[in-house]
N, C-alpha and C positions, 0 to 999 in steps of 0.2 A: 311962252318960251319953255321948252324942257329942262327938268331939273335932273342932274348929275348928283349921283350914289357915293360917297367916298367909305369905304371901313378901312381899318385896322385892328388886324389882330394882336393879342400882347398874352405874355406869359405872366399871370398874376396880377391880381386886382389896384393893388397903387400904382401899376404901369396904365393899365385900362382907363383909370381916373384919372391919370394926371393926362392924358392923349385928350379924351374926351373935355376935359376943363379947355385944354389948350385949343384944342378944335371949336371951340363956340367962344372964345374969346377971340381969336385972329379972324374970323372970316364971318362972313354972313351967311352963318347953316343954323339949319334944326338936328339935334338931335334926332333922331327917328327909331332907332334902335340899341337896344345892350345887351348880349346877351353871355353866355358859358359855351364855348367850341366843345373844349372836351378837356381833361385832364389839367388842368388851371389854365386852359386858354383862356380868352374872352373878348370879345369880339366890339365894337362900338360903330354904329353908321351915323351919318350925316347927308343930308340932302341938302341941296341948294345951286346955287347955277355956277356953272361946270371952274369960272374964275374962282369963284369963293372955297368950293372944296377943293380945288387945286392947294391955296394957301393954307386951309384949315386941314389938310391931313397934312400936307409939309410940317405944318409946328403940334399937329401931335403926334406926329413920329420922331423928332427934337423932346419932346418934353415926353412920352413913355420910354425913351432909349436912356434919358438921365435919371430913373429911376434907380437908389440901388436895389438892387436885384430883380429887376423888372427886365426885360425884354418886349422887343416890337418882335415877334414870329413874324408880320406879312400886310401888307395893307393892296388897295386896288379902288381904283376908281372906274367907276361906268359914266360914260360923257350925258348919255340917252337912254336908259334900258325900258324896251318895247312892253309894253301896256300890258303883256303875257308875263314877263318877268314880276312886275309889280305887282300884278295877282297873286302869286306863289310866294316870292317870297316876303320878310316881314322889312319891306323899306319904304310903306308908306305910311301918310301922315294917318295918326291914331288923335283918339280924342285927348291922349295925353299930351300930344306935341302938336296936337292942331294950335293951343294958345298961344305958341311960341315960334308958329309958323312965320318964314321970315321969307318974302315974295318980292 
C-alpha cells in the first residue's frame, strides 16, 4: 500500500516541535524529515498511510498554532507521490527513521 507525505510548515522552532510531538503522538507516522525553509521557517514531514497523516497533520496544526508566538505558515499532504518525487526530495525512510518505521 502507498504511503502518503503530510508537512507542515511553522514560523519558529517551539511551534515546529510542538506540531511534530503532536503528529507522532495522534497518528501512526514516521517522522522522516526536519528541516529550516528559510528566515525561521521550519519545516517537519511525516509518512504513513494517507488516514493516519490526515489525523496526524490535523493535531499538529492544533498544537503549533497554540504555541505562543509560534505560527503554522502552511502544511500539505501528498496521498501517493510517484517514485520520481521520493528520489529528489528528502521524504524517504533514512537509517535514522527506518527504526521507527511504522507499516
Amino acid at each position: 500500500m502507498p504511503l502518503a507525505v503530510g508537512v507542515i510548515e511553522t514560523l519558529g522552532f517551539p511551534a515546529v516541535l510542538a506540531s511534530a510531538d503532536a503528529m507522532v503522538k495522534a497518528g501512526a507516522v514516521t517522522l522522516v524529515y526536519y528541516g529550516i525553509a528559510e528566515s525561521g521557517r521550519l519545516l517537519v514531514a511525516v509518512r504513513g498511510h494517507t488516514a493516519e497523516v490526515k489525523i496526524a497533520v490535523a493535531a499538529g496544526i492544533e498544537a503549533g498554532s497554540q504555541v505562543h508566538g509560534g505560527k503554522v505558515i502552511t502544511h500539505y499532504i501528498v496521498n501517493n507521490p510517484p517514485e520520481n518525487v521520493e528520489n529528489v526530495l528528502p521524504i524517504q525512510f533514512n537509517k535514522k527513521s527506518e527504526p521507527f518505521r511504522i507499516t
